[in-house]
C-alpha positions as CSV (number, residue, x, y, z in Angstrom):
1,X,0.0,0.0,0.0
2,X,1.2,3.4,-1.1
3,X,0.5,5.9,1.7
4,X,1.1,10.0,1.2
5,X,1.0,12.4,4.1
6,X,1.1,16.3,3.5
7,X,0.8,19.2,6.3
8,X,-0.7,22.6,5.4
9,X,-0.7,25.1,8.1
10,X,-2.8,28.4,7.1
11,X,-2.6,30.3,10.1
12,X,-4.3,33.1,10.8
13,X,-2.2,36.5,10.7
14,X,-3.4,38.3,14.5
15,X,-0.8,39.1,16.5
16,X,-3.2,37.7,19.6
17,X,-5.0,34.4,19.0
18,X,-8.4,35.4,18.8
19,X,-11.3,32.9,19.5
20,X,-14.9,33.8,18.0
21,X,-17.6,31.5,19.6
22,X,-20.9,30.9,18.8
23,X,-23.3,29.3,21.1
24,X,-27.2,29.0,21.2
25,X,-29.2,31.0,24.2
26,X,-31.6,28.6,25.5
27,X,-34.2,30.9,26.9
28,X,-37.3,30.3,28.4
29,X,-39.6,28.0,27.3
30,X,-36.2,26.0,25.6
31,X,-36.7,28.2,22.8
32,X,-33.4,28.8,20.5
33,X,-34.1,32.5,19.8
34,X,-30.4,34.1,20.5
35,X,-26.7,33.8,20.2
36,X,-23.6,34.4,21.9
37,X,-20.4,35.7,19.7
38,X,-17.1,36.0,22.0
39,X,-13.9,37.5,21.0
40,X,-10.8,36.8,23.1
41,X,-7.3,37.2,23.3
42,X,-5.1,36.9,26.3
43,X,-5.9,40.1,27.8
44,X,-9.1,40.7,26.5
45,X,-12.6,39.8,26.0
46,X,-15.9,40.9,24.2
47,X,-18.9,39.7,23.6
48,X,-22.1,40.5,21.6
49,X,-25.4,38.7,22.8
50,X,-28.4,38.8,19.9
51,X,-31.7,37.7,20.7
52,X,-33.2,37.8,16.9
53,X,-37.2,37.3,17.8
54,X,-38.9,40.2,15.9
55,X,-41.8,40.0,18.8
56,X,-40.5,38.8,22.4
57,X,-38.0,40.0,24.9
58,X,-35.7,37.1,26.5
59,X,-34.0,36.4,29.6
60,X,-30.9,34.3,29.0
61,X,-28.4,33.2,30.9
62,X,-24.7,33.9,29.7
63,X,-21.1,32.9,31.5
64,X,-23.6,32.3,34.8
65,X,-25.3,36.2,34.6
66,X,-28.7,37.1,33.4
67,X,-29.4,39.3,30.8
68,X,-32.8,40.3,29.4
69,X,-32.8,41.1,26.1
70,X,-35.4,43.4,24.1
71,X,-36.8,41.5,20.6
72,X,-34.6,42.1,17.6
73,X,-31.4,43.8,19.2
74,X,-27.9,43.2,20.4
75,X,-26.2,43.7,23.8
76,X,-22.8,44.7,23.5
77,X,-20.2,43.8,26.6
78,X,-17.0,45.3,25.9
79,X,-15.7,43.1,29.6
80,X,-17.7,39.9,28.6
81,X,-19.8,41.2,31.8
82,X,-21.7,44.6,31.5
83,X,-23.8,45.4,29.4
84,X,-22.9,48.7,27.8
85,X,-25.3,49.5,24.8
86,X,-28.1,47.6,23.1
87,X,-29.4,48.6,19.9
88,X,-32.7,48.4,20.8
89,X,-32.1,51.4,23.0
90,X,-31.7,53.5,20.0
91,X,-33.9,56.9,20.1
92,X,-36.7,54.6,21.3
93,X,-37.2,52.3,24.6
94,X,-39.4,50.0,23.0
95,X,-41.0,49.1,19.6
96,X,-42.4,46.4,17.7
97,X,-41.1,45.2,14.2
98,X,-42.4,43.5,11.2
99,X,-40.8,41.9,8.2
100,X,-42.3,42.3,4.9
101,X,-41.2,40.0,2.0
102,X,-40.2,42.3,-0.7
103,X,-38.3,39.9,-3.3
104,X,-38.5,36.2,-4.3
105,X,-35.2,34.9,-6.2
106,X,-34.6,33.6,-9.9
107,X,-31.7,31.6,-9.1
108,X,-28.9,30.6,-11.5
109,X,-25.8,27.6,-10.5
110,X,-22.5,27.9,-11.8
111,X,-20.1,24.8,-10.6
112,X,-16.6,26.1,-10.0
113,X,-13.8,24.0,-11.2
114,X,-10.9,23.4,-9.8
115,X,-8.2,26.2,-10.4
116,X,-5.1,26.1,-12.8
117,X,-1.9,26.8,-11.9
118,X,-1.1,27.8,-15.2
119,X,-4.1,30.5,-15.9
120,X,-2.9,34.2,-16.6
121,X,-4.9,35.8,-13.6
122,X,-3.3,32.9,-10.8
123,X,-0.3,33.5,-8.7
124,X,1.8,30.8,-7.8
125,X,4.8,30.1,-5.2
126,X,6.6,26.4,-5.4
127,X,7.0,24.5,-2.6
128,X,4.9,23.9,0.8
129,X,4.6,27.0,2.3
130,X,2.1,28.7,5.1
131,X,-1.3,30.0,3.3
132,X,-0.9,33.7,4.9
133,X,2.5,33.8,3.4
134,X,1.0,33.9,0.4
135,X,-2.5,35.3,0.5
136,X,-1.3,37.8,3.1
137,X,-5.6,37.7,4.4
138,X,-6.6,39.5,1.1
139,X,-8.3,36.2,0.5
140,X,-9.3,33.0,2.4
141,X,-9.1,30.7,0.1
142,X,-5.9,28.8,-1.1
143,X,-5.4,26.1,-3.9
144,X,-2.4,23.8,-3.2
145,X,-1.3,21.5,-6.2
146,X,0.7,18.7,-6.8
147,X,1.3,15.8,-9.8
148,X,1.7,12.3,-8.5
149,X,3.3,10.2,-10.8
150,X,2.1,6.5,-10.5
151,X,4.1,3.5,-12.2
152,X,2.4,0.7,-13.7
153,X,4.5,-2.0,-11.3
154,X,2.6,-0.4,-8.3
155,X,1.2,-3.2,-6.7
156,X,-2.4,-1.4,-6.0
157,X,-2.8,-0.9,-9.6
158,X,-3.7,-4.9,-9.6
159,X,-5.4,-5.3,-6.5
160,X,-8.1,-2.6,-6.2
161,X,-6.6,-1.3,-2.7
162,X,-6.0,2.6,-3.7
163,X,-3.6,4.5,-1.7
164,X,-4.2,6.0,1.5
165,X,-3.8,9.9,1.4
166,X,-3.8,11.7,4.2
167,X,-3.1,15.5,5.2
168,X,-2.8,17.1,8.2
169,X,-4.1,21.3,8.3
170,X,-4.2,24.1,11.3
171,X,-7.2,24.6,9.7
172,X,-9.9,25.4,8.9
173,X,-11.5,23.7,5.7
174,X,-10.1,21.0,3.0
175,X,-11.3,20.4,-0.1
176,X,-9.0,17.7,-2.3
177,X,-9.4,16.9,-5.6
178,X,-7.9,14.0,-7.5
179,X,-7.5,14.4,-11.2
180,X,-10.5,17.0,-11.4
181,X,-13.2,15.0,-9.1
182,X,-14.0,16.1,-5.7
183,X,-12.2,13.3,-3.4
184,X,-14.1,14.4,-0.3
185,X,-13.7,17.4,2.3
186,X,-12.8,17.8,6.3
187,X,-14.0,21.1,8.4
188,X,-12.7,21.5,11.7
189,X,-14.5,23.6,14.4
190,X,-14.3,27.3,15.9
191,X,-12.9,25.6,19.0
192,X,-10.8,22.9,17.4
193,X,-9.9,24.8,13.5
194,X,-7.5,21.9,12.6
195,X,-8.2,18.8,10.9
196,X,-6.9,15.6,8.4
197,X,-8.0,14.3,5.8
198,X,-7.4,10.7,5.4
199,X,-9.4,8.6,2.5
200,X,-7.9,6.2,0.1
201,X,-7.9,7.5,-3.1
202,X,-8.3,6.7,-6.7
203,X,-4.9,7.1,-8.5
204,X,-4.4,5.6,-12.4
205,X,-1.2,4.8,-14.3
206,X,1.0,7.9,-15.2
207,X,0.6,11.4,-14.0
208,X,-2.5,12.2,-11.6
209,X,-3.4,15.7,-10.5
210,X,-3.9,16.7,-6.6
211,X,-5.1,19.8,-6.1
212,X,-6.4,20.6,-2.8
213,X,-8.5,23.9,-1.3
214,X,-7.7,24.8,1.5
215,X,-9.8,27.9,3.4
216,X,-9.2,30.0,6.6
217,X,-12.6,31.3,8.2
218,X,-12.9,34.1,11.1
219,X,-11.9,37.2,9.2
220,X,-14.9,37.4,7.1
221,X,-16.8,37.3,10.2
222,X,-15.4,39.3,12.4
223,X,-15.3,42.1,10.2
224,X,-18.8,41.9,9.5
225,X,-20.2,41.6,13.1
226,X,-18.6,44.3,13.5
227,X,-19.7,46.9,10.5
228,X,-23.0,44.6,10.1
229,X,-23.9,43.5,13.3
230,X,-24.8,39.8,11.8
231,X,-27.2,38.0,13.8
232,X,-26.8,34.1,12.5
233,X,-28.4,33.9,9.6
234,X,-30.2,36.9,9.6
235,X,-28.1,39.5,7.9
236,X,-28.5,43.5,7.1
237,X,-28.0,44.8,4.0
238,X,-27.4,48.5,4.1
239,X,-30.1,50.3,1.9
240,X,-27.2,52.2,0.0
241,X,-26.2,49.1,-1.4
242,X,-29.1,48.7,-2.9
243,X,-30.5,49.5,-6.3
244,X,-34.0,50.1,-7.4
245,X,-33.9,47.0,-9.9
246,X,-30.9,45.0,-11.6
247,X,-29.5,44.1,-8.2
248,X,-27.4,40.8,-8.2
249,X,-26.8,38.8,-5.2
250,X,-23.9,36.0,-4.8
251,X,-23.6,33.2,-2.6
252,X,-20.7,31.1,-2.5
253,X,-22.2,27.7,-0.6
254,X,-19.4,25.3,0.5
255,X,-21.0,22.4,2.2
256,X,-24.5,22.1,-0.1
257,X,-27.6,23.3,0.3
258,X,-30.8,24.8,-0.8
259,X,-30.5,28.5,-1.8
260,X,-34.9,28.3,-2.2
261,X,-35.2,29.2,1.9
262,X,-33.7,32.8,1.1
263,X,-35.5,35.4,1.1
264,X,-35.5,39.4,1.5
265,X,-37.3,41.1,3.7
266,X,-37.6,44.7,4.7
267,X,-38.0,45.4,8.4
268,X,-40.6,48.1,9.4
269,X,-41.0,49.6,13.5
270,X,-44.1,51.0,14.7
């Protein structure tokens, strides 16, 4: 058995090590209606606390402290602790607000191959090397490449038993690809980003192509909660962005899933 083992380590450029940390509220009644983001470094800690219900207030229970919070808002704790401003508290104490459909979706699917390394818009670096020594966080996503050159006295070739690949990354996604065709993918977690990939692939005689994508997560986010406020999978879209008609919205989807559940709304208080 022919056995390959690579290590890809992506790491993230902060100078602190940051943890972002999303947990469901469960208030009362056990219903899921809020979320917990934390952001810590050694010597510091934040936290936002959503409670996205357009109608109900909740009382949670975060870090072993209560917190009420007001329907559709966010309670900001610069300490992790105290509660500093809410966004509920905005002009108004209190309010009620309603969502309005406003647009259903045509939508249109466009399967990415995987890239080249000899296209005229690609930049390429030989060799092994850390992903933010080469994207420098102007991107999250990585393509590492590879030819594996397969004799026809390899044993496996006869039996059926393919190789066993396996590669070891700080994190925090892996896509690998073997001569084109998606081979499989590993994710890793926002408490534990790293993560093999170990599968036996299919390799044929002569040259076979690995390419493998590899993607950092956490910048993207943070930098949104904080411009956005983002609550889950409820997010605002600033009304300057926004054109009367001919608007075009892209979603990149990773994992699979049905783009039909989207929908825009437009939120109205009275």
């Amino acid at each position: 058995m022919v056995v390959m083992s690579l290590r890809l380590t992506p790491a993230m450029g902060f100078t602190a090590k940051i943890s972002n940390q999303t947990r469901f509220i469960n208030p009362k009644y056990g219903q899921k209606t809020g979320a917990a983001r934390v952001f810590k470094s050694s010597s510091a800690c934040a936290a936002f606390l959503a409670n996205y219900d357009t109608s109900a207030s909740v009382k949670v229970n975060f870090w072993n402290h209560p917190y009420d919070l007001p329907p559709w808002s966010i309670s900001i704790l610069p300490d992790c602790k105290t509660v500093t401003f809410n966004t509920a508290q905005i002009g108004v104490k209190s309010y009620e607000a309603k969502m309005t459909p406003i647009s259903s979706f045509g939508w249109l699917s466009y399967k990415e191959e995987p890239a080249s390394a000899y296209a005229k818009d690609t930049t390429t670096k030989d060799g092994l090397v850390e992903q933010v020594s080469v994207t420098w966080d102007t991107t999250d996503y990585l393509w590492y490449m590879t030819d594996i050159r397969i004799d026809s006295t390899e044993g496996f070739l006869k039996s059926g038993q393919w190789p066993l690949l396996t590669v070891n990354s700080a994190g925090h996604i892996l896509h690998v690809f073997i001569n084109g065709q998606l081979s499989g993918s590993v994710y890793g977690s926002l408490e534990d980003p790293a993560i093999t990939f170990s599968k036996n692939v299919d390799l044929k005689q002569g040259v076979n192509k690995l390419s493998m994508l590899s993607v950092t997560v956490g910048l993207p986010v943070s930098f949104f909660v904080t411009i956005f406020l983002i609550i889950d999978f409820r997010y605002h879209i600033p009304r300057d962005w926004l054109s009367p008609n001919g608007n075009l919205l892209i979603i990149l989807e990773e994992i699979g899933g049905n783009p039909q559940g989207i929908s825009l709304v437009k939120r109205t208080a009275f």
